[in-house]
Backbone as XML, in Angstrom:
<?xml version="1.0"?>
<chain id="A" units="angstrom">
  <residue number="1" name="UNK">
    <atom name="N" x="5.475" y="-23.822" z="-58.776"/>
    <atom name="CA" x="6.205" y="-23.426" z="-57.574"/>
    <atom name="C" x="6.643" y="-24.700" z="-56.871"/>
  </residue>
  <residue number="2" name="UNK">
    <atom name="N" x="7.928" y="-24.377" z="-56.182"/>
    <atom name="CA" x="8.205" y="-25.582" z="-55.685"/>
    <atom name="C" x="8.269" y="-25.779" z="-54.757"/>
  </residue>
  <residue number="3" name="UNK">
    <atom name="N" x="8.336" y="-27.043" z="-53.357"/>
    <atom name="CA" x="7.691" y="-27.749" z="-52.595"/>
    <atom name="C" x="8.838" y="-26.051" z="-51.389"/>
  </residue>
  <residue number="4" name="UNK">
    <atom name="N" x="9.979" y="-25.914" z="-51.872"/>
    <atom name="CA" x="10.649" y="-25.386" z="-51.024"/>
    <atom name="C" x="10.542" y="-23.658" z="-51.147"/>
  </residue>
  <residue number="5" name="UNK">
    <atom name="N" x="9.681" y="-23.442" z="-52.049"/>
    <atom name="CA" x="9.664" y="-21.758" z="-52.239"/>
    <atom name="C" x="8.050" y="-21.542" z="-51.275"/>
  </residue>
  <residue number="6" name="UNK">
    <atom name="N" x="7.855" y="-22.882" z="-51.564"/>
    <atom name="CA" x="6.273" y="-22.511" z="-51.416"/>
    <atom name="C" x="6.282" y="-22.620" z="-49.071"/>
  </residue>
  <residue number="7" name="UNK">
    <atom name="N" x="7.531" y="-23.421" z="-49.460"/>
    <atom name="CA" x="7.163" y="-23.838" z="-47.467"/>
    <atom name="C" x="8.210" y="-22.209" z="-47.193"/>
  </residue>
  <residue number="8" name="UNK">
    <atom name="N" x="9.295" y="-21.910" z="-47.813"/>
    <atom name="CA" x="9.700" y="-20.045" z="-47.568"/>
    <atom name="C" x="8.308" y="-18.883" z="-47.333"/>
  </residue>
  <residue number="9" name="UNK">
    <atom name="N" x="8.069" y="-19.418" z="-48.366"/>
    <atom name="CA" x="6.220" y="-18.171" z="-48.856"/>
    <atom name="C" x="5.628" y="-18.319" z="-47.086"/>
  </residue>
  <residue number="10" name="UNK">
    <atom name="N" x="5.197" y="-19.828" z="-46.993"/>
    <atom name="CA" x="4.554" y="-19.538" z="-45.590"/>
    <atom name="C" x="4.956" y="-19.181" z="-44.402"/>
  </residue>
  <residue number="11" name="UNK">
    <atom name="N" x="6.432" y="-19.650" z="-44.390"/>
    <atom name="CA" x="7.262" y="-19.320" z="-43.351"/>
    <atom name="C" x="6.793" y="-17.402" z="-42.906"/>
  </residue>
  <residue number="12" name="UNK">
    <atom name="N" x="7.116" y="-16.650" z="-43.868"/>
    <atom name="CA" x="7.232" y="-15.736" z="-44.001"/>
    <atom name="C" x="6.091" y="-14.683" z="-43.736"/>
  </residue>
  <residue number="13" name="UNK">
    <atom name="N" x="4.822" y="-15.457" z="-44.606"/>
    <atom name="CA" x="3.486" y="-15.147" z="-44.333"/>
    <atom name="C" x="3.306" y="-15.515" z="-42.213"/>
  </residue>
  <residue number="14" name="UNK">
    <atom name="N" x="4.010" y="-16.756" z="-42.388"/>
    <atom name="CA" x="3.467" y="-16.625" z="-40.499"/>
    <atom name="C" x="4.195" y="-15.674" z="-39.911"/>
  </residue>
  <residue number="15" name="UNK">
    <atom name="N" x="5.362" y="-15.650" z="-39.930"/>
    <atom name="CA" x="6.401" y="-14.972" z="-39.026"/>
    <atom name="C" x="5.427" y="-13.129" z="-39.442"/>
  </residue>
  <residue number="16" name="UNK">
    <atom name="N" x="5.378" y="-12.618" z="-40.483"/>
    <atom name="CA" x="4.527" y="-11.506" z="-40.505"/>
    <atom name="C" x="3.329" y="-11.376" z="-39.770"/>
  </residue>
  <residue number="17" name="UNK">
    <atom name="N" x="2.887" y="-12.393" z="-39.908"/>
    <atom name="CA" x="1.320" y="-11.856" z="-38.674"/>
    <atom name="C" x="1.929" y="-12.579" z="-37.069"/>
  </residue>
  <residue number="18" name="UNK">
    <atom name="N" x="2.821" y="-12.860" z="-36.706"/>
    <atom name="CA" x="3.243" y="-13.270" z="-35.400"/>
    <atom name="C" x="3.344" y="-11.907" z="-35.252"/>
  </residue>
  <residue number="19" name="UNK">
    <atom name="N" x="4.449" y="-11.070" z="-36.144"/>
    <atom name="CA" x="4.872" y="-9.774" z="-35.780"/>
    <atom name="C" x="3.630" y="-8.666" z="-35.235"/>
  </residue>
  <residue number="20" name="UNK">
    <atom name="N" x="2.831" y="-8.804" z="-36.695"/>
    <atom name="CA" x="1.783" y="-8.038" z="-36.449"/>
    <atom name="C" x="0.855" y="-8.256" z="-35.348"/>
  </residue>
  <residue number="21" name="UNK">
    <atom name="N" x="0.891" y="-9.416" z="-34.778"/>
    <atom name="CA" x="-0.014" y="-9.368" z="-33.790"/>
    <atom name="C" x="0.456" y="-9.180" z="-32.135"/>
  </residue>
  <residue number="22" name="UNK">
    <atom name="N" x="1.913" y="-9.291" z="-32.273"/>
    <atom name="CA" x="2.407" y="-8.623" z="-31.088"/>
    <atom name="C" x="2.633" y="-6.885" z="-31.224"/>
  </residue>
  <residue number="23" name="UNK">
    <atom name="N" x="2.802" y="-6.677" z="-32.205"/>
    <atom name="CA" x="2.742" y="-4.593" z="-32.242"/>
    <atom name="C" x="1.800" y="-4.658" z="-32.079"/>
  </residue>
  <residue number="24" name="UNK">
    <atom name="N" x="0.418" y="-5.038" z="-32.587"/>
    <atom name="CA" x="-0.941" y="-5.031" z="-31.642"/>
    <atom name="C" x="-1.236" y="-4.883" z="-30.725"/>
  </residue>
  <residue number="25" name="UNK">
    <atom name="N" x="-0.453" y="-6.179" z="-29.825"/>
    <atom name="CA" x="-0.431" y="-6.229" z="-28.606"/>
    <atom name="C" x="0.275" y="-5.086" z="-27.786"/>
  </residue>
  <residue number="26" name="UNK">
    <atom name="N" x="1.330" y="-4.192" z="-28.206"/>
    <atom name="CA" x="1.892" y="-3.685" z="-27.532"/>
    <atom name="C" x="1.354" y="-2.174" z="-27.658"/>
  </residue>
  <residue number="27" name="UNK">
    <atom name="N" x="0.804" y="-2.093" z="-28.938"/>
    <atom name="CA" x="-0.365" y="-0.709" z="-29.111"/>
    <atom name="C" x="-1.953" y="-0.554" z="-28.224"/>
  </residue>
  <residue number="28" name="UNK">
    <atom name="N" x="-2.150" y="-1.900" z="-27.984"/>
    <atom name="CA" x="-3.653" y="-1.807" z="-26.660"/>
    <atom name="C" x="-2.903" y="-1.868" z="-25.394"/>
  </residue>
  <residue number="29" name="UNK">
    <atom name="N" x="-1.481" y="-2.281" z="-25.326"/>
    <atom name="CA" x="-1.137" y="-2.385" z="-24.233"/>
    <atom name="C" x="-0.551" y="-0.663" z="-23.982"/>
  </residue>
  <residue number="30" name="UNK">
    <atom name="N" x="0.018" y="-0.111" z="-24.609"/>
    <atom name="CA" x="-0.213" y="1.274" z="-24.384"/>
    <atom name="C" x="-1.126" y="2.760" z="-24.379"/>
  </residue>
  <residue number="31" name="UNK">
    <atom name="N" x="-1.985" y="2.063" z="-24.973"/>
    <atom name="CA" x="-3.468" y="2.851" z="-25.240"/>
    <atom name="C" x="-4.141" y="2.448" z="-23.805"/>
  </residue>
  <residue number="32" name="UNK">
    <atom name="N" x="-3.945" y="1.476" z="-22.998"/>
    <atom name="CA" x="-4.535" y="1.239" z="-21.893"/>
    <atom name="C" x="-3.394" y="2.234" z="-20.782"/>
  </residue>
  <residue number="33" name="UNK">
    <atom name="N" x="-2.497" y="1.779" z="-20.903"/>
    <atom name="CA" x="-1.441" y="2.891" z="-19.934"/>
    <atom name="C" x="-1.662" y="4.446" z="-19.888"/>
  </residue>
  <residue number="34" name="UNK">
    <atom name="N" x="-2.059" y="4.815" z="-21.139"/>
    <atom name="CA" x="-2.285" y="5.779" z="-20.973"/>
    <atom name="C" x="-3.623" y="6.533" z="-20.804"/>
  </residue>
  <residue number="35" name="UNK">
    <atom name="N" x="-4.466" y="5.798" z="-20.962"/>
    <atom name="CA" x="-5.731" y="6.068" z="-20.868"/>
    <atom name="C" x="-5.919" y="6.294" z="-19.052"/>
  </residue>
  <residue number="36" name="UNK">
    <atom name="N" x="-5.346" y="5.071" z="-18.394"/>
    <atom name="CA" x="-5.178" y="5.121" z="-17.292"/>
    <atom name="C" x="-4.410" y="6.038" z="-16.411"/>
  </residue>
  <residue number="37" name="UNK">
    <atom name="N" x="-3.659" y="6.760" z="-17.143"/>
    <atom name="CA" x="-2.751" y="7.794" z="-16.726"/>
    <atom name="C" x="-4.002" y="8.961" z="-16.985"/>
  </residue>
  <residue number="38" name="UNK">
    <atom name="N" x="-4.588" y="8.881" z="-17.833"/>
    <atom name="CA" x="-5.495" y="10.384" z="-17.956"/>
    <atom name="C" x="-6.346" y="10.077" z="-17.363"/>
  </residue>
  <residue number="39" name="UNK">
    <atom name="N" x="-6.856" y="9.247" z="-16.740"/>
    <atom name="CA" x="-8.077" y="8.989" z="-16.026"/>
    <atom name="C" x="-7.441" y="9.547" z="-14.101"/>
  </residue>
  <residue number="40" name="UNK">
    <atom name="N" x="-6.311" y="9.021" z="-14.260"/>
    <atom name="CA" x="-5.622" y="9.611" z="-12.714"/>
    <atom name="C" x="-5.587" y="10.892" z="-12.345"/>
  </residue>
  <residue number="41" name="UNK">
    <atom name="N" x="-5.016" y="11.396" z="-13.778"/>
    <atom name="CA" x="-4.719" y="13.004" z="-13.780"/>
    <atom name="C" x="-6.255" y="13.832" z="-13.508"/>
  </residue>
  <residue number="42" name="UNK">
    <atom name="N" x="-7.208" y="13.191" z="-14.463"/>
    <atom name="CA" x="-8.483" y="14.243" z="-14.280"/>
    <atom name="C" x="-8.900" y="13.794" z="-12.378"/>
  </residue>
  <residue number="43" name="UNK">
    <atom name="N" x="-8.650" y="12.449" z="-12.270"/>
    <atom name="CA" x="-9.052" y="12.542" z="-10.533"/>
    <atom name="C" x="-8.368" y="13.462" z="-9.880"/>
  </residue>
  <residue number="44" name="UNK">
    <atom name="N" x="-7.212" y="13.270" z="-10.219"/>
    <atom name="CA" x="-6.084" y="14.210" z="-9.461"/>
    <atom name="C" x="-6.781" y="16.290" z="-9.258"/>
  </residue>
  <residue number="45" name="UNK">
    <atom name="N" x="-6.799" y="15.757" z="-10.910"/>
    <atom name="CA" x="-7.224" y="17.650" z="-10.835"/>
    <atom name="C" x="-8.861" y="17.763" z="-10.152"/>
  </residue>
  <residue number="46" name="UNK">
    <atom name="N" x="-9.598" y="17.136" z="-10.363"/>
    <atom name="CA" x="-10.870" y="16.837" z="-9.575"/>
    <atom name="C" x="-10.847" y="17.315" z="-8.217"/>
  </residue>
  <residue number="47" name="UNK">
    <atom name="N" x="-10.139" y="16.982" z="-7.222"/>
    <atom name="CA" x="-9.800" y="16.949" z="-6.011"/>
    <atom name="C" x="-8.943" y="18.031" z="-5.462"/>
  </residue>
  <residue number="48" name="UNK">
    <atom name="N" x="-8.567" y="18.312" z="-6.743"/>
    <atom name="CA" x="-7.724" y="19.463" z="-6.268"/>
    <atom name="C" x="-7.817" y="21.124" z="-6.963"/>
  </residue>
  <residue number="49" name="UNK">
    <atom name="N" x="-8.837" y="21.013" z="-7.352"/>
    <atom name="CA" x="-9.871" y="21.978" z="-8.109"/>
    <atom name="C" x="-10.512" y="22.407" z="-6.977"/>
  </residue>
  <residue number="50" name="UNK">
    <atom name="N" x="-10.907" y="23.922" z="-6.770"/>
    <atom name="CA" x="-11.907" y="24.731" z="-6.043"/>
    <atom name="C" x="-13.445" y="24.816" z="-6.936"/>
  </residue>
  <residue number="51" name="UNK">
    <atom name="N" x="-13.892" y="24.322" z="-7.438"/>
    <atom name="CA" x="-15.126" y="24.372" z="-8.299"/>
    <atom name="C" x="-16.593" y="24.631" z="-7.293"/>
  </residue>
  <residue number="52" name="UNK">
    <atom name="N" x="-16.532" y="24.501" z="-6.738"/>
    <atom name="CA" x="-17.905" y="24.688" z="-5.416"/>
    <atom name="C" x="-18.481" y="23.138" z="-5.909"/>
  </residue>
  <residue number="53" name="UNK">
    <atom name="N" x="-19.780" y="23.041" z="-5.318"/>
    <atom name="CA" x="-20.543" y="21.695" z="-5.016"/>
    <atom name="C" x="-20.961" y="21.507" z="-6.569"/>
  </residue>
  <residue number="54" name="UNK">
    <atom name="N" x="-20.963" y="22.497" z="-7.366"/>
    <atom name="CA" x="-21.574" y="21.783" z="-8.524"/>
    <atom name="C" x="-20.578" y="20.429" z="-9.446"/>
  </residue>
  <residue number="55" name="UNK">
    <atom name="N" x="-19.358" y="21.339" z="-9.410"/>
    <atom name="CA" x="-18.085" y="20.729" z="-9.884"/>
    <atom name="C" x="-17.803" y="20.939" z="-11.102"/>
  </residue>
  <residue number="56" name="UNK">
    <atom name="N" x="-18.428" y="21.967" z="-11.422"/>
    <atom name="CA" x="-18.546" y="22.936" z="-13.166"/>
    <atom name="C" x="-17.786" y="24.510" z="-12.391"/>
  </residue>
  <residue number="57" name="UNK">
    <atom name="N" x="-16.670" y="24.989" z="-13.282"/>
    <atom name="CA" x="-15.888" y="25.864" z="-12.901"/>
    <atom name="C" x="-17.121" y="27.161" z="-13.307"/>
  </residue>
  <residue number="58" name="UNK">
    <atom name="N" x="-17.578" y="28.171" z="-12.885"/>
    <atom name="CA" x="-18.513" y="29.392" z="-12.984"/>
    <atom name="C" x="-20.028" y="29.365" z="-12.487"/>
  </residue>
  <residue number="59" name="UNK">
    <atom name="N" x="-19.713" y="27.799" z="-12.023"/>
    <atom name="CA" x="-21.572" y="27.270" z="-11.789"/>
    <atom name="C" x="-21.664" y="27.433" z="-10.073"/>
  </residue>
  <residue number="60" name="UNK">
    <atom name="N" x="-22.157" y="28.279" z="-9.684"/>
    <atom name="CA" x="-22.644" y="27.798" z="-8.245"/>
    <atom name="C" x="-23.664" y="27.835" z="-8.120"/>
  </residue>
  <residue number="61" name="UNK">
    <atom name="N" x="-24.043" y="27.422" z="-6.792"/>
    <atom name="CA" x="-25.052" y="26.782" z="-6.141"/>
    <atom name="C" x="-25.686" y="27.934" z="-4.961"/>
  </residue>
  <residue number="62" name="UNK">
    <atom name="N" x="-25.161" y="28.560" z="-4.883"/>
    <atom name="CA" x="-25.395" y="29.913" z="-4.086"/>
    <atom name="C" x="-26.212" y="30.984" z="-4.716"/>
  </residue>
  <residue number="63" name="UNK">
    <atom name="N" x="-27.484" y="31.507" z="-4.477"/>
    <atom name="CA" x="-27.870" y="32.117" z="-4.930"/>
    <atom name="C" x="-27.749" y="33.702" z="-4.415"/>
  </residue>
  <residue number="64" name="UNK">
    <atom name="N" x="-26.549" y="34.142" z="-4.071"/>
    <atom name="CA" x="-26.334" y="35.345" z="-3.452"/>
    <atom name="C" x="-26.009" y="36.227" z="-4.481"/>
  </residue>
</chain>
């Protein structure tokens, strides 16, 4: 192999894991967005749920 196939080969090999490691980056960077979005929503519905003091929908605390 020669001095110029072989410096192509690496070129190529780097530029592939540059790639791969920014879609990485942009797959934890959306797995965090959204994680954070479902973490809002269950507060959201939390608060805005009638559940009584237990905070389990059929569970009360009333023994009537």
């Amino acid at each position: 192999m020669d001095i110029a196939a072989l410096s192509t080969g690496m070129s190529q090999a780097s530029l592939a894991q540059a790639v791969s490691v920014k879609v990485l980056g942009m797959a934890k960077d959306q797995g965090s967005e959204q994680g954070q979005a479902l973490v809002q929503m269950m507060e959201k519905k939390r608060t805005t749920t009638s559940w009584g003091s237990t905070g389990h929908p059929g569970i009360s605390t009333s023994y009537s």
